[in-house]
LOKOLMAR-374086 format. One record per residue (C-alpha): residue in three letters; x, y negated, z negated. Coordinates in Angstrom, 2 decimals, decimal comma. Layout:
N
 type      px      py      pz
  ala       X       Y       Z
...
//
This chain:
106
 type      px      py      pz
  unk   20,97  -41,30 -110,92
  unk   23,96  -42,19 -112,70
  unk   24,06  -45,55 -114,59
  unk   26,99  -47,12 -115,65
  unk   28,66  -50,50 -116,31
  unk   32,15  -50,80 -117,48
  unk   34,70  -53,96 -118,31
  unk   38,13  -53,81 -117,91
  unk   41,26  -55,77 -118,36
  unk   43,30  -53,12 -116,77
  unk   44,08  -49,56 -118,17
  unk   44,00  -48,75 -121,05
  unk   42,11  -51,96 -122,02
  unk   39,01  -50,08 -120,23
  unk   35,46  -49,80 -121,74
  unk   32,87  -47,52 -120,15
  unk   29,38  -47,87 -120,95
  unk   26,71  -45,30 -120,04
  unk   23,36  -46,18 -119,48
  unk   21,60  -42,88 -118,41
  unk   19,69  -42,96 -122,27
  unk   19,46  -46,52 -122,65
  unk   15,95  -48,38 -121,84
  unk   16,46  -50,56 -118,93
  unk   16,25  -54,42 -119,27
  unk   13,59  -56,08 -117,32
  unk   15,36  -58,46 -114,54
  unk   13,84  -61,70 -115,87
  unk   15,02  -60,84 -119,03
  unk   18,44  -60,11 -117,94
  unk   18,75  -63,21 -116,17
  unk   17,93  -64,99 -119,16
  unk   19,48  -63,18 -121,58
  unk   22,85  -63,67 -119,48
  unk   22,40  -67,89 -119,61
  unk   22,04  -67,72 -123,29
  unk   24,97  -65,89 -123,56
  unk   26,70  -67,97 -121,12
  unk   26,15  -71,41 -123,03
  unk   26,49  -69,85 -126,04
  unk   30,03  -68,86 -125,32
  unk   30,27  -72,28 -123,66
  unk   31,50  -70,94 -120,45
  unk   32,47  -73,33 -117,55
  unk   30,98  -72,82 -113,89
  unk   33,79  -71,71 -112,00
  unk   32,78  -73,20 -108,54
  unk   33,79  -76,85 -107,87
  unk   30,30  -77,51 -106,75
  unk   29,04  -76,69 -109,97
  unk   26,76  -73,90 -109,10
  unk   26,91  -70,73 -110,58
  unk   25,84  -67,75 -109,19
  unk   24,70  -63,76 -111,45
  unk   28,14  -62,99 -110,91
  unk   30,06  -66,04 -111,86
  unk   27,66  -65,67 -115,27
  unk   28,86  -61,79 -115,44
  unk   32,11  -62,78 -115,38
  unk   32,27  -65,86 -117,11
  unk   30,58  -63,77 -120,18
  unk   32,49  -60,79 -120,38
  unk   35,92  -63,24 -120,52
  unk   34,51  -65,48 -123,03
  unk   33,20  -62,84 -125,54
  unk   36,80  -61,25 -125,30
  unk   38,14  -57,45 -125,24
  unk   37,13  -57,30 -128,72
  unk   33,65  -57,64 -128,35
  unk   33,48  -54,47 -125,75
  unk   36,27  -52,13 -127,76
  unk   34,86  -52,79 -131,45
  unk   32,07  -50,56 -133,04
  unk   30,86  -53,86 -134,80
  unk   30,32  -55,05 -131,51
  unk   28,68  -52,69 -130,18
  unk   24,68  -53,72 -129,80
  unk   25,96  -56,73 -128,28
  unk   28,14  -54,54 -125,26
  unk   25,40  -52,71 -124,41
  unk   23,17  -55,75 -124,31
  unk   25,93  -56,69 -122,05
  unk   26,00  -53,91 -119,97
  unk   22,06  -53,48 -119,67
  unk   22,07  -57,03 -118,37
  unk   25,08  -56,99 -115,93
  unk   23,25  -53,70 -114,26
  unk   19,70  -55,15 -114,15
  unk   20,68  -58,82 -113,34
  unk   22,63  -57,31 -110,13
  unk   20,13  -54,79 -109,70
  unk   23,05  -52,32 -109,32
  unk   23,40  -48,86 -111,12
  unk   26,97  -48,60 -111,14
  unk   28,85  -51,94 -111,68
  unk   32,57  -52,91 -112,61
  unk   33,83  -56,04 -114,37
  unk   37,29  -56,46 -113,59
  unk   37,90  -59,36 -116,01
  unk   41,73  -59,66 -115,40
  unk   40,96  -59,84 -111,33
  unk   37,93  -62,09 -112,01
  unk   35,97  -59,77 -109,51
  unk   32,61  -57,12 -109,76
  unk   32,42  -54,35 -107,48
  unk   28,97  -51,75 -107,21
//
């Protein structure tokens, strides 16, 4: 089955991550792994009411960290951390972060 997770901010600005070798992230850990990063990068809940849904966190993440974080080599363990926890969070094989649209599809 093919496992994938990629970010964009529109072409070219597109990074594809393939997780077919990778060793899967436990969804507990994703969960968790995806709040640290999200107060870390002191995101903002984007719902009025103040909750904030897996996706909202997805989201929220991939803006805050920035393009650079997904396109440099440097940056790389932290992308695929990323990824690995986007896919097992949502429980989804195939996901896309459309940053620029604010919106995930699977």
């Amino acid at each position: 089955m093919r496992s994938q997770v990629t970010v964009t901010w529109g072409e070219p600005s597109t990074y594809r991550f393939d997780l077919e070798e990778a060793q899967p992230m436990p969804h507990d850990l994703a969960r968790t792994w995806l709040e640290e990063q999200f107060t870390f990068l002191g995101c903002d809940p984007i719902r009025s009411t103040g909750k904030v849904l897996t996706a909202d966190k997805i989201l929220c993440v991939a803006q805050a960290a920035g393009e650079a974080r997904f396109r440099d080599e440097a940056h790389r363990p932290w992308a695929i951390a990323f990824a690995k926890a986007a896919s097992a969070a949502l429980a989804k094989p195939v996901v896309t972060v459309d940053v620029r649209a604010q919106a995930l599809s699977y």
